[in-house]
Each structure stands twice: as C-alpha cells, then as structure tokens.
C-alpha positions as a Python dict, from the first residue, in 0.01 Angstrom:
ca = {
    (1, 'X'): (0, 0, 0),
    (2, 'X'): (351, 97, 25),
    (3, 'X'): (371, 327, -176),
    (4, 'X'): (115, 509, -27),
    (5, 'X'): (280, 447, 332),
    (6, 'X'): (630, 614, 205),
    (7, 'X'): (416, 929, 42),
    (8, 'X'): (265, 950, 404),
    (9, 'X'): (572, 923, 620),
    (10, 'X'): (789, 1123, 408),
    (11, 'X'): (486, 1412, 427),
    (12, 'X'): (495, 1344, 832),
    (13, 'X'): (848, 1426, 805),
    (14, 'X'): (832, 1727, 609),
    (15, 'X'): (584, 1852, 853),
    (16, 'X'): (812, 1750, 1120),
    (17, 'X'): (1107, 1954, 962),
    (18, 'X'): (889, 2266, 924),
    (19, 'X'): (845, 2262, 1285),
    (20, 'X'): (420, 2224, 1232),
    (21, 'X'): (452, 1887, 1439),
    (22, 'X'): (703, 1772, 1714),
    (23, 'X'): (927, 1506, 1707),
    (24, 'X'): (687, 1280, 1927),
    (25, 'X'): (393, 1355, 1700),
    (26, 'X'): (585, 1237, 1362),
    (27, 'X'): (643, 903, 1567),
    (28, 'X'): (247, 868, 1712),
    (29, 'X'): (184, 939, 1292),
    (30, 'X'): (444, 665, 1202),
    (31, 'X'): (285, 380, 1444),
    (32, 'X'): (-126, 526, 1307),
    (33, 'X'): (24, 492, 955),
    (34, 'X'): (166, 120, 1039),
    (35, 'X'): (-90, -23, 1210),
    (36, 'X'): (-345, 103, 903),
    (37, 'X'): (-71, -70, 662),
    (38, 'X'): (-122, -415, 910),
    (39, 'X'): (-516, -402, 865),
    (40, 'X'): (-538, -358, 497),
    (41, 'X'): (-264, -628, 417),
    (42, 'X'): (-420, -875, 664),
    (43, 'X'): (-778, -768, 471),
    (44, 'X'): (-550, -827, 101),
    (45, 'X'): (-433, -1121, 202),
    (46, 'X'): (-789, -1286, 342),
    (47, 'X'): (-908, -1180, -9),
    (48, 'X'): (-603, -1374, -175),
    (49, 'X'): (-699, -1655, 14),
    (50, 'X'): (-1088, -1659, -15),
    (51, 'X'): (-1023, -1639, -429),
    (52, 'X'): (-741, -1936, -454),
    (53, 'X'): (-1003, -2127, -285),
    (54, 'X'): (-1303, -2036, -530),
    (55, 'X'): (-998, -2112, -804),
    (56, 'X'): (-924, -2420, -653),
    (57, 'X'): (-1264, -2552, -655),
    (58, 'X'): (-1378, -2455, -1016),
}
C-alpha cells in the first residue's frame, strides 16, 4: 500500500512540475490519495484481526 501511494504522489508531482495541474490540485490529490491509504489499512488490519481470532480458536 505504500508503495503504491509513493508511485502515485511522485506521478502527482510530475504532473505538477509539467504545469498539467496546479499547485492546489497536487495537494487535493495528496489528501484523495491519503485518505484511500487510511481505508484500505483500517480494512487490512480488520482482516488481521478477524484471522488471529479464527487462529486463536482452532
């Protein structure tokens, strides 16, 4: 997941550089790309959670 989140921002801020977005845009991207990263680590770690239980209870 953060991998994925670097290769994102660092494309934001090539775009940014090449003038195709503005400065306020690469920011709006940088907060979208964040709170994506929050959802699918709060969904990775419910899964973590859910399967040490099943674990625990074999």
């Amino acid at each position: 997941v953060r991998r994925i989140r670097e290769e994102i921002w660092n494309k934001i801020q090539e775009l940014e550089k090449k003038g195709e977005i503005a400065e306020d845009e690469k920011f709006v991207g940088k907060d979208k790309i964040q709170k994506i990263v929050d959802e699918y680590n709060s969904k990775i770690k419910e899964a973590r959670e859910k399967k040490e239980k099943e674990v625990m209870t074999v």
